[in-house]
C-alpha positions as CSV (number, residue, x, y, z in Angstrom):
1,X,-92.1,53.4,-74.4
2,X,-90.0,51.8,-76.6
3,X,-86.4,52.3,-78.2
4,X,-88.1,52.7,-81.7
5,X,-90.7,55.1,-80.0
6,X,-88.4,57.0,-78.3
7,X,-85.6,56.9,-81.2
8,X,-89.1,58.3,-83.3
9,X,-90.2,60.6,-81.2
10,X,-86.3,62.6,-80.9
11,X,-85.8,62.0,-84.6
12,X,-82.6,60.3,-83.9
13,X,-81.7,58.2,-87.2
14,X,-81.5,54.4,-87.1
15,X,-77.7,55.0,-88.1
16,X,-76.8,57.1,-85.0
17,X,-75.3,54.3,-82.5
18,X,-74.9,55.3,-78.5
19,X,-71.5,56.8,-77.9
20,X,-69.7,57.9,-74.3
21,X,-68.9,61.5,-73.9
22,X,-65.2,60.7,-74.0
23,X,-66.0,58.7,-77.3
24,X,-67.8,62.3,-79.0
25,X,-65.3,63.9,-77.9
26,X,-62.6,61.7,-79.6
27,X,-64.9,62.2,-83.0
28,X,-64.8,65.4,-83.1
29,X,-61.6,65.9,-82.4
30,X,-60.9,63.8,-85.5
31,X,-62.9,65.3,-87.2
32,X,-61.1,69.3,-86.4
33,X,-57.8,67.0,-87.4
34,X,-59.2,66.2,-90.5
35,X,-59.9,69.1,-91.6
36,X,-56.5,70.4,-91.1
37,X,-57.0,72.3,-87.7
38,X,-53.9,71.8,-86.1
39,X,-53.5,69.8,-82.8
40,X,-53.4,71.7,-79.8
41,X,-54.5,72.0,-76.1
42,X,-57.7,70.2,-75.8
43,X,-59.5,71.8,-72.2
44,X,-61.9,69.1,-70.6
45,X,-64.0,68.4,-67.7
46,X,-62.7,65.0,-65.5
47,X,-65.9,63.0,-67.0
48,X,-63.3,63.1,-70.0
49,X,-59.8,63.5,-67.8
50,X,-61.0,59.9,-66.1
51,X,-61.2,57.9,-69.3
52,X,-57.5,56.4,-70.2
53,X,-58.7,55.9,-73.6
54,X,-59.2,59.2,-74.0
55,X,-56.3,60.6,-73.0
56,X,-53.8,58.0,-74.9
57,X,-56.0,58.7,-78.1
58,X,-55.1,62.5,-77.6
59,X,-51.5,61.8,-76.8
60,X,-51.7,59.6,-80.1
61,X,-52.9,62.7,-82.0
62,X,-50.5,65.0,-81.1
63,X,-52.7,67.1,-78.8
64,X,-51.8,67.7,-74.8
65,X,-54.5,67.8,-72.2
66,X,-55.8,69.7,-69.3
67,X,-58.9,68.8,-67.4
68,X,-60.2,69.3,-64.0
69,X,-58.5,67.4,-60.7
70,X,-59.9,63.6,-60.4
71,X,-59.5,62.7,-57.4
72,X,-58.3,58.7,-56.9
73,X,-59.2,58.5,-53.4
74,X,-62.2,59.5,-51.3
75,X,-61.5,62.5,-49.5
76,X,-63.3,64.1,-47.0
77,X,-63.2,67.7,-45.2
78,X,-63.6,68.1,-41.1
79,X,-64.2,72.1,-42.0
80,X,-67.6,73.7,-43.1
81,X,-66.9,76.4,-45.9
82,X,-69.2,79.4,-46.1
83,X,-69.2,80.4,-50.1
84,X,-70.8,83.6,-49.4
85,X,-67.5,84.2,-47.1
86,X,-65.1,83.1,-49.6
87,X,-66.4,85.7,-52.2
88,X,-65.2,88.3,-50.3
């Protein structure tokens, strides 16, 4: 199947151009800014915590960030965890 099929077939308009999920997110943020929401604490997952742009473009707009840990370095555990154990 092609793009134009595919693009067809989801009804996504020729205008519509692929964007990251840190890059949405930076749009709509803009867009709550521009309509006079003030910034704030933006809450993320690390797909957007790990994107430098998108942090800096927050700091830019006046908003702070908290997201989930991103760990830098591989990590690995010697010690099996049984969740039904740790609801208890």
């Amino acid at each position: 199947m092609d793009d134009k099929m595919r693009r067809d077939e989801a009804r996504i308009p020729w205008d519509v151009q692929f964007a990251t999920k840190p890059e949405l997110g930076l749009q709509l943020i803009r867009r709550a800014l521009d309509d006079h929401i003030p910034p704030g604490l933006v809450l993320a997952d690390k797909a957007y915590g790990a994107s430098d742009d998108f942090r800096e473009r927050l700091r830019e707009m006046g908003c702070t960030m908290r997201s989930e840990s991103i760990p830098r370095l591989p990590s690995w555990s010697t010690t099996s965890v049984d969740a039904a154990a740790t609801r208890e």
